[in-house]
Backbone as a chain_set.jsonl record, in Angstrom:
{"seq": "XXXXXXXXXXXXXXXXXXXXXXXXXXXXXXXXXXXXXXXXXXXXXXXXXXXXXXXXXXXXXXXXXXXXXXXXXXXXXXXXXXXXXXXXXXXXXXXXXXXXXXXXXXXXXXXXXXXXXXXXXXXXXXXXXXXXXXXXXXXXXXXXXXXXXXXXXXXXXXXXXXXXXXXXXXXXXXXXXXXXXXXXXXXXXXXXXXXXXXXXX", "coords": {"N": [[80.454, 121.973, 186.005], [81.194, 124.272, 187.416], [84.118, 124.117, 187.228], [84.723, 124.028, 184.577], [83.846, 126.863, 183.898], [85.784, 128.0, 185.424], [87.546, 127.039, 183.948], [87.669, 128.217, 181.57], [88.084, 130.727, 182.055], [88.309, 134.373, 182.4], [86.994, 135.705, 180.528], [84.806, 134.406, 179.387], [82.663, 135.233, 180.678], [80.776, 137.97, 179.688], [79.942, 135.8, 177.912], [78.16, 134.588, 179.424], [76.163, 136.078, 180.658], [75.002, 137.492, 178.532], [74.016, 134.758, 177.323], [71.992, 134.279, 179.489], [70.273, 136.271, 179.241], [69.294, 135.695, 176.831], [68.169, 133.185, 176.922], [65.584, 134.265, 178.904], [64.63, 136.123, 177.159], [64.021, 134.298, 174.937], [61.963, 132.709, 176.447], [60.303, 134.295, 177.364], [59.336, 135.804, 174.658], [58.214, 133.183, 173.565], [55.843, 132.51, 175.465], [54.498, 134.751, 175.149], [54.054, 135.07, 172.158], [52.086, 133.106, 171.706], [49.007, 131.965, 170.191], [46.366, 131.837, 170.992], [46.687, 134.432, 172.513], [47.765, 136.153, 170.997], [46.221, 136.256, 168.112], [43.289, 135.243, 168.387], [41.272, 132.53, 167.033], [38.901, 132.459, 166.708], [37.562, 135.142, 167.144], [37.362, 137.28, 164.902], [35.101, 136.215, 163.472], [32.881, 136.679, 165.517], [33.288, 139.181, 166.218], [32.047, 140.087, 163.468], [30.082, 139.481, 163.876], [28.868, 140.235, 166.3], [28.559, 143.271, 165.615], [26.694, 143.27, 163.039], [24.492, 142.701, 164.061], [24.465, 144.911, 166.605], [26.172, 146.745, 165.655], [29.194, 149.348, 166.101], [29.895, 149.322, 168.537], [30.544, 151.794, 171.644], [31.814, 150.302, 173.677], [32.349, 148.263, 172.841], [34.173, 148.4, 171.138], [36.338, 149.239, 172.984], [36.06, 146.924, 174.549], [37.566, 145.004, 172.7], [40.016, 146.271, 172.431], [41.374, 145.716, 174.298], [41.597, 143.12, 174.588], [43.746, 141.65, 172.75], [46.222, 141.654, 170.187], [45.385, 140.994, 167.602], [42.676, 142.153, 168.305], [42.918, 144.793, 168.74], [43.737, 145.953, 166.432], [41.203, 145.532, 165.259], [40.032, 146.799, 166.157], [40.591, 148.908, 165.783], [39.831, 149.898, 163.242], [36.694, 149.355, 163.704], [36.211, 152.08, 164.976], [36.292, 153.881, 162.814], [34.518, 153.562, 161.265], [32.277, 154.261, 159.811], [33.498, 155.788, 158.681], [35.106, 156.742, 155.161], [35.918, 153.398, 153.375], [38.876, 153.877, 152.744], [40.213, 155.189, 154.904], [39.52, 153.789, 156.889], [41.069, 151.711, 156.205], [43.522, 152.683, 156.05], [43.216, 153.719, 158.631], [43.305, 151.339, 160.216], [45.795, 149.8, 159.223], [47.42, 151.758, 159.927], [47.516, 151.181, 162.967], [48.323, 148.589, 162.679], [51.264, 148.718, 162.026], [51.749, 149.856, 164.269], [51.347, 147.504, 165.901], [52.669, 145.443, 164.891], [55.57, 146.077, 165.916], [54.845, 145.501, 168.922], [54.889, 142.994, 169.407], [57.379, 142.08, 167.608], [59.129, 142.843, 169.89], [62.13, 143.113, 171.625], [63.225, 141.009, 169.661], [65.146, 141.977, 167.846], [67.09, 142.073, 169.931], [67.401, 139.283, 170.739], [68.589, 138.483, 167.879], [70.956, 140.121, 167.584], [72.377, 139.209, 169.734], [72.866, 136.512, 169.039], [74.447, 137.096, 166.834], [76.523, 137.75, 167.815], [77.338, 136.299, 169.894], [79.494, 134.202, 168.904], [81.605, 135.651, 167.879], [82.457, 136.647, 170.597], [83.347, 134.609, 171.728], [85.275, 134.137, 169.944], [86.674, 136.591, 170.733], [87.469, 135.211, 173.095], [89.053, 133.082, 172.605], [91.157, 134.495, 171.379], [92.372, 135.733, 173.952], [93.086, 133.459, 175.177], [95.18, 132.458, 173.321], [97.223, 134.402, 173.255], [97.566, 134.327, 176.212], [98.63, 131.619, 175.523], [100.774, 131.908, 173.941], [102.278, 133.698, 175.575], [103.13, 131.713, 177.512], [104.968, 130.817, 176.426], [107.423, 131.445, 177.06], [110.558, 131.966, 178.659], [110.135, 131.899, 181.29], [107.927, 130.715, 181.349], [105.456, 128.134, 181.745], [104.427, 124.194, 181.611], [101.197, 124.485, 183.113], [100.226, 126.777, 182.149], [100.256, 127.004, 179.618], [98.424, 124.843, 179.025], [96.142, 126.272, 180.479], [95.757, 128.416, 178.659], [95.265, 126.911, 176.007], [92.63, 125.955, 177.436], [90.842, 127.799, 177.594], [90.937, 128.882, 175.185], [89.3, 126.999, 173.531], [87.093, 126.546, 175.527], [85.916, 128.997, 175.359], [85.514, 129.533, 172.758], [83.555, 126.907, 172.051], [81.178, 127.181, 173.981], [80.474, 130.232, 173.089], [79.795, 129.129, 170.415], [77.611, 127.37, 171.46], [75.874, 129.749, 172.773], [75.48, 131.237, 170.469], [73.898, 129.528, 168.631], [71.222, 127.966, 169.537], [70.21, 130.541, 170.143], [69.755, 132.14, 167.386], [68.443, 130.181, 165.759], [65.931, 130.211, 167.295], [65.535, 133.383, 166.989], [64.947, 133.325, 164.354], [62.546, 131.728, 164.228], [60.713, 132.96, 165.505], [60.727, 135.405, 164.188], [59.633, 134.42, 162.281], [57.509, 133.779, 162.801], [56.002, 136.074, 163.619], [55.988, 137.758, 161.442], [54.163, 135.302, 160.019], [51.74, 136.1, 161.968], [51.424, 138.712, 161.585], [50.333, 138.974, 158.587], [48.073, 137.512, 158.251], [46.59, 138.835, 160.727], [46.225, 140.993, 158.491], [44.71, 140.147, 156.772], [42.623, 139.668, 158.115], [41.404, 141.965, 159.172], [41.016, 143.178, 156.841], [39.19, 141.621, 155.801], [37.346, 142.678, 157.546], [36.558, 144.957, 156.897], [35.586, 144.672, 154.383], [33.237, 143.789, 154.805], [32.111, 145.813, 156.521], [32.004, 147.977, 154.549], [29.854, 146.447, 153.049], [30.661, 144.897, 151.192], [31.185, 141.972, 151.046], [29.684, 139.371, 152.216], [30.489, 137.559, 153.937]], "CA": [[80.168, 123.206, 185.264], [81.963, 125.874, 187.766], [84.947, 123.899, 186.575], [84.426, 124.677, 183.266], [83.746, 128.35, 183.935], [86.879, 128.363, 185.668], [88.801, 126.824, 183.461], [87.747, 129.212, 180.632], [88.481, 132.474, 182.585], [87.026, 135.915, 182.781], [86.758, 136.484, 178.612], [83.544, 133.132, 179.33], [81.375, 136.101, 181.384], [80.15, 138.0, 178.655], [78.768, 134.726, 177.221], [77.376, 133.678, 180.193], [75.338, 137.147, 180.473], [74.405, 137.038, 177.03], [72.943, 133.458, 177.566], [70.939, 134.462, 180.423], [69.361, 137.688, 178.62], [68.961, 134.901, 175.586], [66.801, 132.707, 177.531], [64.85, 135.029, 179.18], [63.628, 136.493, 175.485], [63.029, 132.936, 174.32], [60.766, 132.406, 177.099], [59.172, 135.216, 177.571], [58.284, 135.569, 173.459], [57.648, 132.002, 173.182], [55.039, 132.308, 176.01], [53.77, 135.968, 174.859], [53.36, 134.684, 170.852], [51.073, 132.001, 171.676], [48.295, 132.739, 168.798], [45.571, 132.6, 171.258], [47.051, 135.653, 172.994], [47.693, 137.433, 169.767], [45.215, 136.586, 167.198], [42.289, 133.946, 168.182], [40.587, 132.306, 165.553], [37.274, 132.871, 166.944], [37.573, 136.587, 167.238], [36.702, 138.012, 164.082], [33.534, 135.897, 163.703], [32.705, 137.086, 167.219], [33.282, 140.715, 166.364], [31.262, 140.381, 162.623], [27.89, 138.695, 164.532], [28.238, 141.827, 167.13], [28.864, 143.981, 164.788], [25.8, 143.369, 162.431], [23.818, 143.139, 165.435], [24.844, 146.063, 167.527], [26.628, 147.963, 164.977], [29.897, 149.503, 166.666], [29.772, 150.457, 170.397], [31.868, 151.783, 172.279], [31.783, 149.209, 174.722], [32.373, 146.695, 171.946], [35.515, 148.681, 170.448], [37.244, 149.208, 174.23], [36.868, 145.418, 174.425], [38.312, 144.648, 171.563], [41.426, 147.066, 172.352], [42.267, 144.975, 175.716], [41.556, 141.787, 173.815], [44.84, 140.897, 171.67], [46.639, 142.341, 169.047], [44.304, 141.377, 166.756], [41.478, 143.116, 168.884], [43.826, 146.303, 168.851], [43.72, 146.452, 165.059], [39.873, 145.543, 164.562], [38.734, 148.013, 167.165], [41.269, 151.05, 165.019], [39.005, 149.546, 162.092], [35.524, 149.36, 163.47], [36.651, 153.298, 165.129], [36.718, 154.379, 161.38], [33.621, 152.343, 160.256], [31.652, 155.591, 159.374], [34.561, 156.584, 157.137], [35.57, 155.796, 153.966], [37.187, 152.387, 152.814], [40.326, 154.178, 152.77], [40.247, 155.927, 155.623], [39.441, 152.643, 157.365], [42.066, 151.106, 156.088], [44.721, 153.716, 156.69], [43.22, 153.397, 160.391], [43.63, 149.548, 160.673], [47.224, 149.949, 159.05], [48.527, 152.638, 161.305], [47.34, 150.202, 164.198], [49.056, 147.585, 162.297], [52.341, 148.753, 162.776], [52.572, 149.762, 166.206], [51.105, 146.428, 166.99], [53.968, 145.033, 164.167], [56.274, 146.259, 166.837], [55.089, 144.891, 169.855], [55.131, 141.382, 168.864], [58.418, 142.298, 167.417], [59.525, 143.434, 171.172], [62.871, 141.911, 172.103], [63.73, 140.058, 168.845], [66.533, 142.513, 167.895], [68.164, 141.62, 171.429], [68.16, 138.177, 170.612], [69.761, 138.428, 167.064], [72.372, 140.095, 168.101], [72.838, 137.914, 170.5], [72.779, 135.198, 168.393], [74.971, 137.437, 165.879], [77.486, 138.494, 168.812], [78.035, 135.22, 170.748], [80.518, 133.502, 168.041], [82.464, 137.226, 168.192], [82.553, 136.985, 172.116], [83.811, 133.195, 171.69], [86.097, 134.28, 169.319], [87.666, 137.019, 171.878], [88.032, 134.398, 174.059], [89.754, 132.584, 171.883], [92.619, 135.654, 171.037], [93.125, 135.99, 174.99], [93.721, 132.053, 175.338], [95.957, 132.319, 171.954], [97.87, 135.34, 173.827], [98.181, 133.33, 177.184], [99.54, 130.321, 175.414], [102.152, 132.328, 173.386], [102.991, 134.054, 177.276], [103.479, 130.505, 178.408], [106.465, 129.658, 175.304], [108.629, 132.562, 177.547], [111.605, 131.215, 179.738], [109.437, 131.312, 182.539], [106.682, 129.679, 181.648], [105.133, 126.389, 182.707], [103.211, 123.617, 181.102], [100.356, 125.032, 183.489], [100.116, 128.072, 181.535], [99.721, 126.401, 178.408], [97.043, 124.497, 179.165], [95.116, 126.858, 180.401], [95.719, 129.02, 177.81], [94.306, 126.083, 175.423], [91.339, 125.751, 177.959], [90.339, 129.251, 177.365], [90.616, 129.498, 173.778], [88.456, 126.21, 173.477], [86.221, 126.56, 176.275], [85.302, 130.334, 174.889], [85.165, 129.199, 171.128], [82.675, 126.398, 172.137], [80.39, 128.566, 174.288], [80.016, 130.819, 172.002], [78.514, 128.631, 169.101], [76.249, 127.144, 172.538], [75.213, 130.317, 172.858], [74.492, 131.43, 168.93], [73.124, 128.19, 167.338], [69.822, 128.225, 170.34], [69.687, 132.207, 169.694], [69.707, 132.057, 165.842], [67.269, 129.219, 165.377], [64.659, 131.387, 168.105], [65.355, 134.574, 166.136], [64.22, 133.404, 163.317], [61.509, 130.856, 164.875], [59.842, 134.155, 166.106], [60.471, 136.554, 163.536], [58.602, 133.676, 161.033], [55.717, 133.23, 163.642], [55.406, 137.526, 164.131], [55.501, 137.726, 160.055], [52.285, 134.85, 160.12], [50.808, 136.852, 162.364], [51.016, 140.002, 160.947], [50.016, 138.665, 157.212], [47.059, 137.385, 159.505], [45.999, 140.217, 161.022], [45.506, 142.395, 157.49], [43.264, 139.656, 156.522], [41.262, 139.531, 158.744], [41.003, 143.645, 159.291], [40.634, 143.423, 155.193], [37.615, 141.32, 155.548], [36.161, 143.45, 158.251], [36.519, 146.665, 155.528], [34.864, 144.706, 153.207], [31.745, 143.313, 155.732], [31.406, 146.833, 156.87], [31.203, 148.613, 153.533], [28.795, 145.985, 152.366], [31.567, 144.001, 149.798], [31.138, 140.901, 151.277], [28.35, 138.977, 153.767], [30.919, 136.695, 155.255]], "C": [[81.018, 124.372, 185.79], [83.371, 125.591, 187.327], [85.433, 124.249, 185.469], [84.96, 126.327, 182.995], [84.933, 129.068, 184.663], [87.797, 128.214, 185.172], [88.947, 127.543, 182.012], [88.181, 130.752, 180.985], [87.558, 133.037, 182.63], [86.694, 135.983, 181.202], [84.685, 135.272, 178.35], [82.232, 134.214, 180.284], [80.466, 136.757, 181.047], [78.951, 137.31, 178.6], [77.745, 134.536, 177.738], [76.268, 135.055, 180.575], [74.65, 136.849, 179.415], [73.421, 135.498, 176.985], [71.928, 133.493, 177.874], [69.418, 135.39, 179.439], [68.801, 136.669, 177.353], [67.711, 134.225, 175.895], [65.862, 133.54, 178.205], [64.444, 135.26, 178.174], [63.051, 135.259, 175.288], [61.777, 132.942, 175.261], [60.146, 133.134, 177.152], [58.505, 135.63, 175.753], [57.419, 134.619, 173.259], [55.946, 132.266, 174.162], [53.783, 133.685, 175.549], [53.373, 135.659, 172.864], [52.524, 133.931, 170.711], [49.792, 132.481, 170.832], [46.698, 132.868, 170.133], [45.495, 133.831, 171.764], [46.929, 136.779, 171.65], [47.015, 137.35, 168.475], [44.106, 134.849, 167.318], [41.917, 134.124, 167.288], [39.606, 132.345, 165.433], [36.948, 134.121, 167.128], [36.495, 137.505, 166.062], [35.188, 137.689, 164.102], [32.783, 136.476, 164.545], [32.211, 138.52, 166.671], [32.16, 141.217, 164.563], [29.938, 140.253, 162.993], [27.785, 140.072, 165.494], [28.096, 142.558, 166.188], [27.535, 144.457, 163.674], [24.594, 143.078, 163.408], [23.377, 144.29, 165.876], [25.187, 147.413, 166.909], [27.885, 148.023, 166.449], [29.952, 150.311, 167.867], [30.733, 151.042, 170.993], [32.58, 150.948, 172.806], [32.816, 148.107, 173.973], [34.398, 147.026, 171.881], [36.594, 148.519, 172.161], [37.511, 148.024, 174.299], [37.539, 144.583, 173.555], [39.803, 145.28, 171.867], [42.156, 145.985, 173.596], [42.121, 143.176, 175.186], [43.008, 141.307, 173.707], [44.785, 142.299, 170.831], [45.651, 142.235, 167.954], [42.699, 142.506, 166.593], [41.749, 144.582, 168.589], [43.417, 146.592, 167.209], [42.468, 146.382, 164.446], [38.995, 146.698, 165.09], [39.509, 149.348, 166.348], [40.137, 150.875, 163.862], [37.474, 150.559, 162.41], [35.245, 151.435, 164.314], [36.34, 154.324, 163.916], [35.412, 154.245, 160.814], [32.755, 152.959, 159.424], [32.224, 156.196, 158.452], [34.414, 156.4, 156.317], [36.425, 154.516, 154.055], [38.403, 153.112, 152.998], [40.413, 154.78, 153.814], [39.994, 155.217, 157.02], [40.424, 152.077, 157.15], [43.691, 151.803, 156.436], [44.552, 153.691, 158.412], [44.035, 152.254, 160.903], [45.35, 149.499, 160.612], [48.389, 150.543, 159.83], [48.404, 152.06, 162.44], [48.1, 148.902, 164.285], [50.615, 147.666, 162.952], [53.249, 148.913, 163.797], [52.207, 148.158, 166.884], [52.121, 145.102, 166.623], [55.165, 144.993, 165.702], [56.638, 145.856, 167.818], [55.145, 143.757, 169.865], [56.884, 141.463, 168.408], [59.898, 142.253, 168.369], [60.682, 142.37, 171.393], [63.98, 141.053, 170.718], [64.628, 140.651, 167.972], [67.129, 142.182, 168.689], [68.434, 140.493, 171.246], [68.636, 137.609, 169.231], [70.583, 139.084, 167.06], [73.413, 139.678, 168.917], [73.376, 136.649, 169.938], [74.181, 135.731, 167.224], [76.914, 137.721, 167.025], [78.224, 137.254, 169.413], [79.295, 134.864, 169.861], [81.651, 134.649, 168.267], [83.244, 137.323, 169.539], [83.128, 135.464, 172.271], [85.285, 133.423, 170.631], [87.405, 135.074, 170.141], [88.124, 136.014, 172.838], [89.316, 133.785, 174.04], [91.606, 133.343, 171.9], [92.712, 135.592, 172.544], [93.433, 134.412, 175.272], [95.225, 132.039, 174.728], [96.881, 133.158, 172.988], [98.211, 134.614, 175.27], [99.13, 132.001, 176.826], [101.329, 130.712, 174.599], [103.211, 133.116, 174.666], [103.748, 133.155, 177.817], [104.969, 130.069, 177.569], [107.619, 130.694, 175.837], [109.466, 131.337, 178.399], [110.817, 131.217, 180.999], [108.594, 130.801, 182.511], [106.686, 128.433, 181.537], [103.925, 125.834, 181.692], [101.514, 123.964, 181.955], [99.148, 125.619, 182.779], [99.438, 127.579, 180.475], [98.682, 125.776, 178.714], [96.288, 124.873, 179.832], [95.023, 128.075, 179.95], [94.722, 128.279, 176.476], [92.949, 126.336, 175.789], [90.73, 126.877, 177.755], [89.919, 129.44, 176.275], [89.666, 128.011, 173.817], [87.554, 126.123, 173.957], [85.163, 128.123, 175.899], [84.338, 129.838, 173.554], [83.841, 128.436, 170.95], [81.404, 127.063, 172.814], [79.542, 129.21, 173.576], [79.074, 130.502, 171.014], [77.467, 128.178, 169.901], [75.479, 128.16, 172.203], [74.074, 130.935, 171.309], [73.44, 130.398, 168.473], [71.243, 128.301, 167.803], [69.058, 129.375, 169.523], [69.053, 132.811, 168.636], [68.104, 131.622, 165.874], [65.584, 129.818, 166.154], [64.774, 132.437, 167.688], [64.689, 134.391, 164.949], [63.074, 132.67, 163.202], [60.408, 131.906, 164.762], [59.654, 134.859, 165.065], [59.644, 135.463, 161.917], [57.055, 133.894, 161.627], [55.42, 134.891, 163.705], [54.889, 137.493, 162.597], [54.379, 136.848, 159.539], [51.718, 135.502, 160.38], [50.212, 138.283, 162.004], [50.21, 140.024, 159.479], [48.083, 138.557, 157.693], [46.199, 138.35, 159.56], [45.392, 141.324, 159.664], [44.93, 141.682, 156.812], [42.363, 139.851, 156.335], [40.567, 140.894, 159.07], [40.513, 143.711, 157.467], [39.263, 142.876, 155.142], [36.427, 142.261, 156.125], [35.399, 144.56, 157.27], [35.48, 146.093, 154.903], [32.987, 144.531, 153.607], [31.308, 144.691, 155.878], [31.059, 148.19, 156.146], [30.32, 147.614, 152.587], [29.078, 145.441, 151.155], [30.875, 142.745, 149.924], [30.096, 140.274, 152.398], [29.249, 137.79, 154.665], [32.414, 136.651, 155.385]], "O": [[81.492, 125.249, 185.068], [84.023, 126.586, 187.01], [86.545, 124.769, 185.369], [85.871, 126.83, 182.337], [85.141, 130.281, 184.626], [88.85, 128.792, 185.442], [89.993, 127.526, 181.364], [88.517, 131.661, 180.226], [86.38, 132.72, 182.799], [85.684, 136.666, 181.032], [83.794, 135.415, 177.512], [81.069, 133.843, 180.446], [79.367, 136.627, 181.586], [77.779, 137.565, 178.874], [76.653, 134.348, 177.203], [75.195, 134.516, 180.847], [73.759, 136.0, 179.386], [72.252, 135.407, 176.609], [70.949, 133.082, 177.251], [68.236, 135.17, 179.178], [67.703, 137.014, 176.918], [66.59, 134.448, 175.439], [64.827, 133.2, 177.633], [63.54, 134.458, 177.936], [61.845, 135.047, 175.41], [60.659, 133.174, 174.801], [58.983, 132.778, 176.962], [57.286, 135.732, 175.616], [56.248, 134.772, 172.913], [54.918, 132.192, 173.489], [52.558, 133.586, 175.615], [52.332, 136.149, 172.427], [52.002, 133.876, 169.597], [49.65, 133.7, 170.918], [46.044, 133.91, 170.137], [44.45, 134.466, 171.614], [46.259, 137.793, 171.456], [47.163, 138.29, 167.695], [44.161, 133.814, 166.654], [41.919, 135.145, 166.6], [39.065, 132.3, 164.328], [35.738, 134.244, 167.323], [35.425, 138.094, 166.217], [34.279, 138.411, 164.511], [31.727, 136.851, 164.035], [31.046, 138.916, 166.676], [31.651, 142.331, 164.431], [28.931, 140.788, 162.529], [26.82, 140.835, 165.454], [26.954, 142.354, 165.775], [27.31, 145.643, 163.433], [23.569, 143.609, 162.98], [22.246, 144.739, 165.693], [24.865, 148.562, 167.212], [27.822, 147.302, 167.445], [30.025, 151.52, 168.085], [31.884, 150.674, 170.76], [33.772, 150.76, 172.564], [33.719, 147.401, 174.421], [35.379, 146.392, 172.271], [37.478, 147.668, 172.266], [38.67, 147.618, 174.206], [38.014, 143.488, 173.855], [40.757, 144.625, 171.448], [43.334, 145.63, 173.624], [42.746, 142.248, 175.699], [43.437, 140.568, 174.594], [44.067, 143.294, 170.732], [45.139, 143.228, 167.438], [42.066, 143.122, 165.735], [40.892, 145.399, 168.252], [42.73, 147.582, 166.955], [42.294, 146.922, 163.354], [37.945, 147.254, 164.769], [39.082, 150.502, 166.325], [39.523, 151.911, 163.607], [37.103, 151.634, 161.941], [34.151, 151.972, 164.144], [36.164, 155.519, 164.154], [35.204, 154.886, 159.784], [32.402, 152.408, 158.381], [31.753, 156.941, 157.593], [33.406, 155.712, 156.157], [37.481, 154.501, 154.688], [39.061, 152.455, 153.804], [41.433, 155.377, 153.471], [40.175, 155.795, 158.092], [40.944, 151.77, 158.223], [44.678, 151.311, 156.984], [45.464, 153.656, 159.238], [45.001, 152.19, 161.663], [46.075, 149.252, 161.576], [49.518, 150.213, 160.191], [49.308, 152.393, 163.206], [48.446, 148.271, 165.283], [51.082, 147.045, 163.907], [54.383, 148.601, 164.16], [52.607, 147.714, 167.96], [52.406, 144.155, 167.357], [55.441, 143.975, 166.337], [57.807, 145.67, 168.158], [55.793, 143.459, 170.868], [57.611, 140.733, 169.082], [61.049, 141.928, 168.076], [60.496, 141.153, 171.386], [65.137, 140.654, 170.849], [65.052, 139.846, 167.143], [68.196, 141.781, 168.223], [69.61, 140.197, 171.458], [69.057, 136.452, 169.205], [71.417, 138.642, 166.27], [74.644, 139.714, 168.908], [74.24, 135.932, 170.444], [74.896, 134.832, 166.783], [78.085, 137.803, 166.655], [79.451, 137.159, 169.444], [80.299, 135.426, 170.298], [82.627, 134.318, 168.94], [84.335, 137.876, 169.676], [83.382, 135.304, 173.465], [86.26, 132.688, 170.788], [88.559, 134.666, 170.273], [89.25, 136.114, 173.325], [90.26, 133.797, 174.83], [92.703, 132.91, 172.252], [93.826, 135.069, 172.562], [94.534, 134.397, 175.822], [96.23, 131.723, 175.364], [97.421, 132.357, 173.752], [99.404, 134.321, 175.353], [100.02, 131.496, 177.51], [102.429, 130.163, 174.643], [104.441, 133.126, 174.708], [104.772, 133.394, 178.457], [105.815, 129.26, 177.953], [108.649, 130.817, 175.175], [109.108, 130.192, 178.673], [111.042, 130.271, 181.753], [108.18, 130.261, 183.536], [107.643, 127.699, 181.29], [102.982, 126.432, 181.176], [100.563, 123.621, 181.252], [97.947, 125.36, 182.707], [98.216, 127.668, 180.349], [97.712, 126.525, 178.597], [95.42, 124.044, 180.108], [94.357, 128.907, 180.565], [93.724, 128.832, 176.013], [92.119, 126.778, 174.995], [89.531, 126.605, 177.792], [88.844, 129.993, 176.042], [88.981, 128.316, 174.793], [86.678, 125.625, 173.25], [83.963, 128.235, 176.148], [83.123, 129.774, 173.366], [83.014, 128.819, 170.122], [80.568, 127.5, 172.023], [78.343, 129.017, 173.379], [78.033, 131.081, 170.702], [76.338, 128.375, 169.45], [74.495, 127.957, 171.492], [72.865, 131.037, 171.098], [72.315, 130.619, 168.026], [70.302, 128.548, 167.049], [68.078, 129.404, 168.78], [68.162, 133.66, 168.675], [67.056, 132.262, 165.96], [64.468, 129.806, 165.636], [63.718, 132.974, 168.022], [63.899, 135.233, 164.523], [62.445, 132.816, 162.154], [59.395, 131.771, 164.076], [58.48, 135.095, 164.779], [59.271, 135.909, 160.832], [55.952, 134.086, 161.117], [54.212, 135.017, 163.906], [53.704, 137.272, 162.347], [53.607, 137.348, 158.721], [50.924, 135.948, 159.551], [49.089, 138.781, 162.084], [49.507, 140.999, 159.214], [47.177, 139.359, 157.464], [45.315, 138.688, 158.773], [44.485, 142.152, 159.747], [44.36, 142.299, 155.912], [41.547, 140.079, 155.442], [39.347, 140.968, 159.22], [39.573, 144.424, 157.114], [38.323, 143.453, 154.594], [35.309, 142.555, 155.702], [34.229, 144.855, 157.026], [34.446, 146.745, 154.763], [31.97, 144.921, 153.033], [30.188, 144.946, 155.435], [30.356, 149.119, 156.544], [30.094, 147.964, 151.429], [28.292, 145.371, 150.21], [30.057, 142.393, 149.074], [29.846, 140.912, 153.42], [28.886, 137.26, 155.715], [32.936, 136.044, 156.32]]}, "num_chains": 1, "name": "protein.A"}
């Protein structure tokens, strides 16, 4: 491998940044989207049985806010619950999108990543291309040339390494945030309707 990285040059450092910062996002979304983290499926139930119970506590709503994302957007709800329908729902919504966001967190960094690598494989490429046309001078050496080749090939490939991963987890994520968010105004829609007395379940 340091072979490799030597025999592509300095234009392969970039990438190899970019990689790093790539994996790091994957892992750290992959492990932070996990659905029980951001919207269990036993939650709401949970929070309709307190709820017609208890009615809305404080207690109840604080734990709901340190819960999950979903918690975050039922506790702006049951906050409201005294309101109007609309005024409830304009709550839940404006909770929606900051919590849109943090789920979101990151997944610009790794499509441009994913959008950038091929670009940064491509430079590689033009300083290989430019070393090998250096090498067709009266002084140059079959050397030269081939590792002018090794550069522009060793970049070019790289590069799509790095996109193809990046891509396919950009849009992995930004499918699984868009579930979750669809999700989420559900299940805050049902609450609206439980707690102006639409619906009993």
């Amino acid at each position: 491998m340091l072979a490799i990285i030597q025999g592509a040059g300095w234009p392969i450092w970039p990438l190899i940044f970019a990689s790093i910062i790539a994996l790091a996002i994957i892992g750290e979304r992959g492990w932070s989207l996990r659905r029980p983290l951001v919207a269990p499926g036993d939650l709401l139930p949970k929070v309709l049985e307190e709820f017609r119970q208890q009615g809305a506590s404080a207690e109840m709503i604080d734990r709901l806010t340190r819960d999950s994302p979903l918690g975050e957007v039922l506790a702006a709800g049951l906050r409201n619950v005294k309101s109007s329908r609309e005024v409830m729902k304009e709550a839940i919504e404006e909770t929606g999108r900051g919590v849109a966001l943090q789920l979101e967190r990151y997944l610009t960094t790794l499509g441009t990543i994913a959008g950038m690598s091929p670009l940064l494989g491509l430079f590689g490429t033009v300083i290989g291309m430019i070393e090998i046309f250096g090498a067709q001078s009266a002084s140059g050496t079959p050397q030269q040339l081939a590792s002018g080749i090794s550069i522009a090939l060793y970049n070019t490939a790289f590069g799509l390494i790095v996109a193809i991963p990046s891509m396919i987890a950009y849009r992995h994520y930004r499918s699984k945030v868009d579930t979750y968010v669809v999700d989420m105004e559900l299940q805050a829609v049902k609450l609206v309707e439980v707690a102006h007395g639409e619906r009993r379940d």
